[in-house]
N, C-alpha and C positions, 0 to 999 in steps of 0.2 A: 124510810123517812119518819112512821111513826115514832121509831125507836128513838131517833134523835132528836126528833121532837120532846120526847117523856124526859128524854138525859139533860137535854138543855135546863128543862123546865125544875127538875131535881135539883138542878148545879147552883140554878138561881135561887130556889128555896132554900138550899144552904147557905148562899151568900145574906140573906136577909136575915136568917136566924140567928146568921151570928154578928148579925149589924144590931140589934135589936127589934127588928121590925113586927108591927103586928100583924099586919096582913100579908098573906104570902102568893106567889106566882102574878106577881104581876112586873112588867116591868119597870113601869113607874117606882114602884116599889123595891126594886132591883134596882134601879140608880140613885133613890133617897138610902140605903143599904149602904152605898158603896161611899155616897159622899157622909154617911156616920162615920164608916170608919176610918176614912181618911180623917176626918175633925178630930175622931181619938186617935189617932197618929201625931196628930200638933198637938195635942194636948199633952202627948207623953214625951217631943221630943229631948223636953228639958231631962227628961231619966235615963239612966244609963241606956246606952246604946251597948250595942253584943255583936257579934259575928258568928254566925250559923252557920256549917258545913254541911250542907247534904249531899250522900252520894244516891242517886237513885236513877231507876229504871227509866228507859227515853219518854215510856208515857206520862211518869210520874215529874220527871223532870218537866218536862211542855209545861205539865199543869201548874208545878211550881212555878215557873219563870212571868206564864198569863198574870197568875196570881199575885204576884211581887210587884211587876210593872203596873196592873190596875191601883192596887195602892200606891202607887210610887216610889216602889223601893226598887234599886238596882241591883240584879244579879248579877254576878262577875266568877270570873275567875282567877286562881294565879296563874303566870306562865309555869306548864310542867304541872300542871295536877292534869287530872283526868279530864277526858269528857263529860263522865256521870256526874263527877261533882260540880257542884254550884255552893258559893259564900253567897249570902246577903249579911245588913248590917241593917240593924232598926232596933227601938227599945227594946226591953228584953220582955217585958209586962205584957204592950202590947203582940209581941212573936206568942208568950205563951198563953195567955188569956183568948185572943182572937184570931191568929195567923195559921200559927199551926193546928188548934181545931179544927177551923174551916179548911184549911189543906188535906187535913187527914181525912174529915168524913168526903170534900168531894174524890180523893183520888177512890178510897173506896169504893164510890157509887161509880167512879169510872170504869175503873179496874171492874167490876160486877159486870158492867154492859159492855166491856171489848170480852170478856170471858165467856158471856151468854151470844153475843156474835161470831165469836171465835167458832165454840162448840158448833152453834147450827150451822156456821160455811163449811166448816168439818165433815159435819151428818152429812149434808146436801152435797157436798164434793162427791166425797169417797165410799159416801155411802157404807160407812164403817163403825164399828163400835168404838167409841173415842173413851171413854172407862177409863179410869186409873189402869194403870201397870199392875200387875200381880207380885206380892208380896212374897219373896220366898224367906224360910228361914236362916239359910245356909248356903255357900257354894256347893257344897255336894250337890243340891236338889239343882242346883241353876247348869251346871254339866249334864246333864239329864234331859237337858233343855234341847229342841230340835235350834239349831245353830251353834252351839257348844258355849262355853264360858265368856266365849268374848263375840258375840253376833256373828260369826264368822260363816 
């Protein structure tokens, strides 16, 4: 619960930072954050609008869709694209000035803490060296391998 506690409280530091805010981890603070950027959202709607296609991973995606809808923009998709993808449509100014930074660093700091929970369920599971894979330079050396070329 710690852990989600420290994540929350991260997620919301970066919503304020990039609202403008000076003081940070509060939530008061965190909802004066949200309703800036929505105010630069009316302020830009008079400039062009864009359409954004991202295709991303199911955690990446969650966070994008929170994120759109808090501002009030709508994800969608076409019939017949993917699952992973997602369009939204909103200024183009406000997408790259404030949307997609704050996208990018929070999936970051997500992606960081489902990696670091990941690993230690891992440890504690299986009690196992969870390590990168080993590097070979060549098939030759990978037939040499106890299971032969194909895990077999």
């Amino acid at each position: 619960m710690q852990d989600e506690a420290r994540l929350l409280e991260k997620l919301r530091a970066i919503e304020a930072l990039f609202a403008g805010a000076t003081t940070e981890g509060e939530r008061g603070a965190a909802d004066q954050a949200r309703q800036r950027i929505r105010a630069r959202i009316e302020e830009l709607r008079s400039e062009t609008v864009v359409e954004w296609r991202f295709t991303q991973d199911p955690w990446s995606q969650r966070l994008l869709v929170a994120l759109a809808r808090r501002y009030g923009i709508t994800p969608y998709r076409y019939r017949r694209q993917r699952y992973a993808t997602l369009m939204i449509r909103a200024p183009e100014r406000f997408l790259n000035e404030v949307f997609l930074p704050e996208f990018n660093q929070m999936a970051d700091t997500l992606h960081a803490h489902l990696s670091a929970v990941t690993e230690r369920v891992l440890a504690d599971a299986l009690d196992a060296d969870i390590s990168e894979a080993t590097v070979l330079d060549d098939e030759a050396q990978l037939a040499l391998t106890p299971g032969g070329a194909r895990g077999q």
